[in-house]
N, C-alpha and C positions, 0 to 999 in steps of 0.2 A: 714730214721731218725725216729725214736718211743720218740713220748712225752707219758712220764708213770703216768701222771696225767690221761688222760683220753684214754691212750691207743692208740693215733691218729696217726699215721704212714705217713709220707709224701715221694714219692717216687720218685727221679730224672730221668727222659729215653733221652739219649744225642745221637745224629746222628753218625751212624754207618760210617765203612768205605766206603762203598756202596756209600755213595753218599759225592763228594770229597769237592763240595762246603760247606756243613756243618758241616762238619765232627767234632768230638769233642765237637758241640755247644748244648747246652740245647735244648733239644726238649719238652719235657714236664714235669708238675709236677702235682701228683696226692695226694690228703690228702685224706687218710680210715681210717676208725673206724670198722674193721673187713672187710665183705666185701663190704661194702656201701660208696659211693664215696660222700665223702661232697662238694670236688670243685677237679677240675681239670683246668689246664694251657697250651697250646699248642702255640708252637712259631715257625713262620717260617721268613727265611733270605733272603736279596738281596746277589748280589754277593757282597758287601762289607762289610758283617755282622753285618747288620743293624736290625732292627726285623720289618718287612713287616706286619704280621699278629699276630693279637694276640687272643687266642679262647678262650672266660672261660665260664664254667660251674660248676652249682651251684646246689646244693640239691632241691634247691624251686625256682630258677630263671630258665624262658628257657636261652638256651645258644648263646652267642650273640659274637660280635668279632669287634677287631679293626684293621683298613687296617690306618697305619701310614705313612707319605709322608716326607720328607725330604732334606734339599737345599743343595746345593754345599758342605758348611761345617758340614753335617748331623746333624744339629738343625731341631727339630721335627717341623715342619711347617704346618702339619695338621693332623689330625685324624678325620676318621668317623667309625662309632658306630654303628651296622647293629645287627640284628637277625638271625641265624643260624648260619654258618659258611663255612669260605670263598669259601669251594668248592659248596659251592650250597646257596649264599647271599641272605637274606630276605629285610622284610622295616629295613629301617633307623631310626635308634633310633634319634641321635644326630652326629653333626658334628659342628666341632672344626677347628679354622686355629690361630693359634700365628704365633707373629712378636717379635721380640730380640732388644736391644737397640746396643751399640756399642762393649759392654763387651763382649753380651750374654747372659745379664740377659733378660728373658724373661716378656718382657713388657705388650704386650698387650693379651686377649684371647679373643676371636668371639667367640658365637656359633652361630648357623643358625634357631634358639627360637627367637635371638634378645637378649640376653645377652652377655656383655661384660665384661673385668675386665682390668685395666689399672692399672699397678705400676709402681711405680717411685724408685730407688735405688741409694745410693751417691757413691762417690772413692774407699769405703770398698766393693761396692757390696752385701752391707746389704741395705733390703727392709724399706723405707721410708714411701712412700704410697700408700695407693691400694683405688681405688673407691669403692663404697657401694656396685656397684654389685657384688656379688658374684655366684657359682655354685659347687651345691655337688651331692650327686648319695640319693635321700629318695625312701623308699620300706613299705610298710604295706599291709594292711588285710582290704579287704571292704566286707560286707556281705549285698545284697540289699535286703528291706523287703520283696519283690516281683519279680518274672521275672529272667533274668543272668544280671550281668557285662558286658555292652556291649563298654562301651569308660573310659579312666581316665586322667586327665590333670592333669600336677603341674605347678602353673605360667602359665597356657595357654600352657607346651609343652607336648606334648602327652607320654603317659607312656605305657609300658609292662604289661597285662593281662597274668596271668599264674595261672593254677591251676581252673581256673575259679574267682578265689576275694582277690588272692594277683597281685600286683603292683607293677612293679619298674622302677623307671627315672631319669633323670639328666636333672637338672630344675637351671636356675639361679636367685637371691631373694637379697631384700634390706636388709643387714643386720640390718643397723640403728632400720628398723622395725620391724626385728623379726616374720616377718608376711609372710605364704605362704598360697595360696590359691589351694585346691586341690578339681575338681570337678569330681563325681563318678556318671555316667549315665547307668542305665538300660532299656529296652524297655519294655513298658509295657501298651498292648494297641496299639501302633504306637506312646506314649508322652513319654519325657527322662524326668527322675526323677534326682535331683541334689543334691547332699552334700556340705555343703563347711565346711573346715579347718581353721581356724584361731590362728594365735599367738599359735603356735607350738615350742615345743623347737626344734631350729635349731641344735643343738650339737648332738641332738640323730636321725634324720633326720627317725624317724618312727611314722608309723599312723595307728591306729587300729580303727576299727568301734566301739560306744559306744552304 
């Protein structure tokens, strides 16, 4: 597929016959800009084609992956969120379990930060209410005056170092407040140096060093 705006090519690779269990299902998809990969998408399946593994990488992200879990009637009932990919797993980023009300509509979200989201939905099935917390994926650019980037928190949950002083994580935040706090520690000496972030627009969930 070519978008002729800016030339970006996205390309499908689906399981051969080779292998019977997957066969015909999506395997990957790769977005180029010539020969330079902006992201790529790797999927693999249980025996009931479900997607077990999910692997993305990213031009400026390292590349990280989700191992998805699923109950009797394959409602997704937990995800965790790891570094590298599945054939060779790193630290864990984040980890996820929902629970479904009677519909199916999916009620409640854990992560293992300590955020949660709770909604409630009526007979239509349409969404009534969700608690304050929330959780979304924020990424930016820290440059310390001194020393390297050695840790980064958002909300207190630990973030992705890549590159040396970009950042990315999946943090959950009161929206009421509109307020995330992100701490950026270098060593310098044997003392950690701190930033904080404050009343950041949530919508664009990015942070750059000023």
């Amino acid at each position: 597929m070519l978008y002729p705006l800016n030339s970006q090519v996205a390309k499908f690779l689906y399981y051969s016959g080779t292998d019977p269990q997957d066969e015909g299902r999506l395997e990957s998809i790769t977005n180029l800009v010539g020969a330079t990969v902006l992201s790529q998408f790797n999927y693999q399946y249980d025996a009931r084609g479900r997607i077990v593994d999910w692997t993305r990488q990213f031009a400026s992200i390292a590349t990280n992956f989700y191992q998805l879990q699923y109950d009797s009637v394959s409602q997704v009932v937990g995800a965790i969120l790891s570094t590298n990919t599945p054939a060779s797993p790193g630290a864990l980023i984040q980890q996820y379990a929902y629970a479904y009300d009677k519909a199916g509509n999916r009620s409640i979200v854990t992560m293992n930060s300590g955020g949660s989201t709770v909604s409630a939905f009526n007979n239509l099935n349409q969404l009534t209410v969700r608690s304050p917390s929330e959780e979304t994926t924020f990424s930016g650019h820290v440059t310390p005056n001194t020393g390297t980037l050695s840790s980064v928190t958002i909300n207190g949950a630990p973030a992705t170092i890549t590159s040396g002083t970009n950042f990315s994580g999946i943090a959950s935040y009161n929206k009421a407040s509109n307020t995330v706090t992100i701490v950026a520690q270098n060593s310098v000496g044997g003392a950690n140096h701190q930033r904080l972030y404050h009343d950041v627009d949530l919508d664009l969930g990015q942070f750059f060093d000023q």
